[in-house]
N, CA and C atoms as a LAMMPS dump frame, in Angstrom:
ITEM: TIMESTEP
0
ITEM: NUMBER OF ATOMS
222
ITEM: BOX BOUNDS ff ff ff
-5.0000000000000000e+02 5.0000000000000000e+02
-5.0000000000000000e+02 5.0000000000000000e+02
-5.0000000000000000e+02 5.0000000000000000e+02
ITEM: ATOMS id mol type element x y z
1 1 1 N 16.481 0.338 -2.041
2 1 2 C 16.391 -1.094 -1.835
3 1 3 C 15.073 -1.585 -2.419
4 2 1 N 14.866 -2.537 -3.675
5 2 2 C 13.747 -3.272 -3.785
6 2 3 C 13.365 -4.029 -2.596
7 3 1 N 12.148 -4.099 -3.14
8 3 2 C 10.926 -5.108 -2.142
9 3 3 C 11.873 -6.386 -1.749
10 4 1 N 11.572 -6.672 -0.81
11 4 2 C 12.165 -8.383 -0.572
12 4 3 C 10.925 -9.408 -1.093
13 5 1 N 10.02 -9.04 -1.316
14 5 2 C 8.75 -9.686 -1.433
15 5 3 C 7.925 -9.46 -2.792
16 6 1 N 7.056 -10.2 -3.366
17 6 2 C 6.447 -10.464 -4.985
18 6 3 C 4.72 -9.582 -4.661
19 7 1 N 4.459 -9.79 -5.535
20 7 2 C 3.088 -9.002 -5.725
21 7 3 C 2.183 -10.217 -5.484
22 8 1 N 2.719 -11.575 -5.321
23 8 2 C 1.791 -12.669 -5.312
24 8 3 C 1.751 -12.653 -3.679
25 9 1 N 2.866 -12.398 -2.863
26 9 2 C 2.784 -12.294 -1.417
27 9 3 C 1.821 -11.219 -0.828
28 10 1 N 2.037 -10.143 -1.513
29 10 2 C 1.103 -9.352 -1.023
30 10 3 C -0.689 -9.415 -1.374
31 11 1 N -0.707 -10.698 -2.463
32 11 2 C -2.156 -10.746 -2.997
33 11 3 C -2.518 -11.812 -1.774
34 12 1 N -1.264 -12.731 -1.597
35 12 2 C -2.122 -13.7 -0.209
36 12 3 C -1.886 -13.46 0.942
37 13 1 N -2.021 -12.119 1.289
38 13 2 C -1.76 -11.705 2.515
39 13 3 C -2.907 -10.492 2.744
40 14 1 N -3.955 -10.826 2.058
41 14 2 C -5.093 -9.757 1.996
42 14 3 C -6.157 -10.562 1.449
43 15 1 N -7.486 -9.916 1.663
44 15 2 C -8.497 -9.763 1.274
45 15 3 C -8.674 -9.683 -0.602
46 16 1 N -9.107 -10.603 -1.342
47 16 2 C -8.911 -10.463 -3.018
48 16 3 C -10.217 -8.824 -3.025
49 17 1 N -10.625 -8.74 -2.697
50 17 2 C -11.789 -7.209 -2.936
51 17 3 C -10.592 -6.063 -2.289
52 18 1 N -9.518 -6.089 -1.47
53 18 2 C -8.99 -5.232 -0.893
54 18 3 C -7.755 -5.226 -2.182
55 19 1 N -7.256 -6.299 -2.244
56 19 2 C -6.158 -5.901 -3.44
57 19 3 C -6.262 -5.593 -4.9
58 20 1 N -8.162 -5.771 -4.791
59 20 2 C -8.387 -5.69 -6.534
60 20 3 C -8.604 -3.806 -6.307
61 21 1 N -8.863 -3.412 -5.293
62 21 2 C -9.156 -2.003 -5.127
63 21 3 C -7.731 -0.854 -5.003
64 22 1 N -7.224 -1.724 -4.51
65 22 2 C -5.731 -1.26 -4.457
66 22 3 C -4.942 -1.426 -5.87
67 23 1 N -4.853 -1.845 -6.669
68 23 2 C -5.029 -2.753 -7.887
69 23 3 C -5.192 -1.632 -8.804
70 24 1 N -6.231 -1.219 -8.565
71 24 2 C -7.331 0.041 -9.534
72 24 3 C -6.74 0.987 -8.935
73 25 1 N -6.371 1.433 -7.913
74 25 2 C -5.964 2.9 -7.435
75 25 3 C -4.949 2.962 -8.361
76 26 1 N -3.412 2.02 -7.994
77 26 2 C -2.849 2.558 -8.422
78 26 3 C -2.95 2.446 -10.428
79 27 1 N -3.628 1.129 -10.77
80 27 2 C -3.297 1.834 -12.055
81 27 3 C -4.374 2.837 -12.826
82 28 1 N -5.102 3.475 -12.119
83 28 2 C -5.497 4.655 -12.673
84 28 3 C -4.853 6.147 -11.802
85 29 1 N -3.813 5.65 -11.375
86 29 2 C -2.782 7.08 -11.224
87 29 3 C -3.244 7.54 -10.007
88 30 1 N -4.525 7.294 -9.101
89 30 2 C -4.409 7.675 -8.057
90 30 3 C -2.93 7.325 -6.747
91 31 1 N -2.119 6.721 -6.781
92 31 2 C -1.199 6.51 -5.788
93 31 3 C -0.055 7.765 -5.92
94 32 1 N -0.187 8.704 -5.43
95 32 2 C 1.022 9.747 -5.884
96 32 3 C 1.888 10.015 -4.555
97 33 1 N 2.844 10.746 -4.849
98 33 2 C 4.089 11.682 -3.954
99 33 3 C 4.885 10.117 -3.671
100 34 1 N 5.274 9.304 -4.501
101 34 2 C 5.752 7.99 -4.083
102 34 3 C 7.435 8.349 -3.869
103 35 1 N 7.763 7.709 -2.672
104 35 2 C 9.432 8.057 -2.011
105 35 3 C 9.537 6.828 -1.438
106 36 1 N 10.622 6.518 -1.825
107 36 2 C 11.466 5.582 -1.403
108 36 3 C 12.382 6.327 -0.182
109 37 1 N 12.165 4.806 0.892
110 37 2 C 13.376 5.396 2.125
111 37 3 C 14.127 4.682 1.785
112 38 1 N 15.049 4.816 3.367
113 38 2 C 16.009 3.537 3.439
114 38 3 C 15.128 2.109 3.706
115 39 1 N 15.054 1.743 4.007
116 39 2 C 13.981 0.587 4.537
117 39 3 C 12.708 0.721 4.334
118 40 1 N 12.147 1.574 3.815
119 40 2 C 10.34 1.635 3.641
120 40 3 C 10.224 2.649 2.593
121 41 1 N 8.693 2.358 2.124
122 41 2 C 8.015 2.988 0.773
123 41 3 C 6.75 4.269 1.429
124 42 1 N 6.796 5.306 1.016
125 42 2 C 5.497 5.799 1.535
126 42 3 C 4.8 6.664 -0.232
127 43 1 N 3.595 6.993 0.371
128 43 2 C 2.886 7.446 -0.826
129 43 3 C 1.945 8.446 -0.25
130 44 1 N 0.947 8.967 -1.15
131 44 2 C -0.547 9.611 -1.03
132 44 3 C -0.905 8.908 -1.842
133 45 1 N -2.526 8.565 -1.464
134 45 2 C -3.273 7.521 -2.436
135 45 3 C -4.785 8.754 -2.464
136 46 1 N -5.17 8.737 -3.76
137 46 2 C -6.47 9.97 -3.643
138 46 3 C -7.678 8.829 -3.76
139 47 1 N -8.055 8.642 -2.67
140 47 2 C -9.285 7.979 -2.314
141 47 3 C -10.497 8.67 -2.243
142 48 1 N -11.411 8.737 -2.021
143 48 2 C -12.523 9.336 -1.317
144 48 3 C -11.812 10.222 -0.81
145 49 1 N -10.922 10.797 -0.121
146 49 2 C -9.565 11.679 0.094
147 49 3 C -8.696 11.321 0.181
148 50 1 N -7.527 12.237 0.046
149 50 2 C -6.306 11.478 0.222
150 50 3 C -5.855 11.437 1.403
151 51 1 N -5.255 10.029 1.345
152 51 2 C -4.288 9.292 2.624
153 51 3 C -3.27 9.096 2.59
154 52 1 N -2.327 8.83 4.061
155 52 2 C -1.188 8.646 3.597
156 52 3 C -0.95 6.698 3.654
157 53 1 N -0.09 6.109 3.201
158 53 2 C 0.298 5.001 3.446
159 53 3 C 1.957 4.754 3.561
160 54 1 N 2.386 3.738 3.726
161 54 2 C 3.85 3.151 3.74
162 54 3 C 3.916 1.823 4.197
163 55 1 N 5.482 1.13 3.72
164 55 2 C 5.492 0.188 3.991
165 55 3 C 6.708 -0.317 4.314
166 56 1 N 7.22 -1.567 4.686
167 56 2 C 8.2 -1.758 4.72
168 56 3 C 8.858 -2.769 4.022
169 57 1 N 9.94 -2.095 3.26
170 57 2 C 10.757 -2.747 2.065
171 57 3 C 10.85 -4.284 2.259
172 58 1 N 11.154 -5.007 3.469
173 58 2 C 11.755 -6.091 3.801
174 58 3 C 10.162 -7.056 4.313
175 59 1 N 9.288 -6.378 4.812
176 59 2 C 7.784 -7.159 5.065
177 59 3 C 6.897 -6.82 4.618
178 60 1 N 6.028 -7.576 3.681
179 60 2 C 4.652 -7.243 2.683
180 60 3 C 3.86 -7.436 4.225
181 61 1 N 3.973 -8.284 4.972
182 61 2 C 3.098 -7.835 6.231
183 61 3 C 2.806 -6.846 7.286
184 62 1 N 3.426 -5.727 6.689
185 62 2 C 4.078 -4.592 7.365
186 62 3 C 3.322 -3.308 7.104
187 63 1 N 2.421 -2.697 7.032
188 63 2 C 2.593 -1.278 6.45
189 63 3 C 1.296 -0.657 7.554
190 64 1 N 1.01 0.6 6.986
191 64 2 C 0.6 1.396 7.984
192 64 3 C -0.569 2.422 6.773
193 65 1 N -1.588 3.014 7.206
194 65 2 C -2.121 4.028 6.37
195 65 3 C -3.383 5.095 7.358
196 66 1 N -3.236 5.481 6.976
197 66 2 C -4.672 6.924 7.447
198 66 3 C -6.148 6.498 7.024
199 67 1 N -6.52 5.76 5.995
200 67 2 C -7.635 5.51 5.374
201 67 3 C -8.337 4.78 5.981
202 68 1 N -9.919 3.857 6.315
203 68 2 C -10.551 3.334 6.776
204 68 3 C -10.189 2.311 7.213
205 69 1 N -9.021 1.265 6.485
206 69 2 C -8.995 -0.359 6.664
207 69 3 C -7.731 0.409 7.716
208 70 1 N -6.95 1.5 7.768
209 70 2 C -6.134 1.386 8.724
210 70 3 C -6.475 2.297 9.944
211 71 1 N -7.424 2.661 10.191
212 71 2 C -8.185 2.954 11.219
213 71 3 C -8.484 2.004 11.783
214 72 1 N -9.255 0.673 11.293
215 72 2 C -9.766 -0.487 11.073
216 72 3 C -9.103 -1.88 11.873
217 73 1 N -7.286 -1.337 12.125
218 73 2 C -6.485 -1.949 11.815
219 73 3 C -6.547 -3.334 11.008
220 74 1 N -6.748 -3.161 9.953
221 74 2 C -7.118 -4.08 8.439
222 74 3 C -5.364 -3.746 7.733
């Protein structure tokens, strides 16, 4: 199932320093092991270490991760 939601929803639903960083992860190839569920996306992102993240197909307001901002709950 594609996203229900645009890349412009998810840019105004954040922080512009949080999505320009996210932005750079993935296009320098850090975002890997990417799987599609039924209803949600998950990944490894190699940060400072790697984390896990996911999301859900149907809400850009939705997702979950291991890394600082989701410790953070950010």
């Amino acid at each position: 199932m594609p996203p229900s939601y645009t890349l412009e929803e998810i840019r105004f639903a954040t922080d512009p320093q949080t999505f320009e960083k996210a932005v750079g992860l993935y296009e320098s190839g850090k975002v890997t092991k990417f799987k599609e569920g039924i209803r949600s996306y998950s990944a490894v992102v190699i940060g400072s270490k790697p984390y896990n993240v996911s999301g859900e197909a149907r809400r850009f307001d939705y997702g979950n991760c291991d890394c600082y901002l989701g410790q953070n709950d950010e």
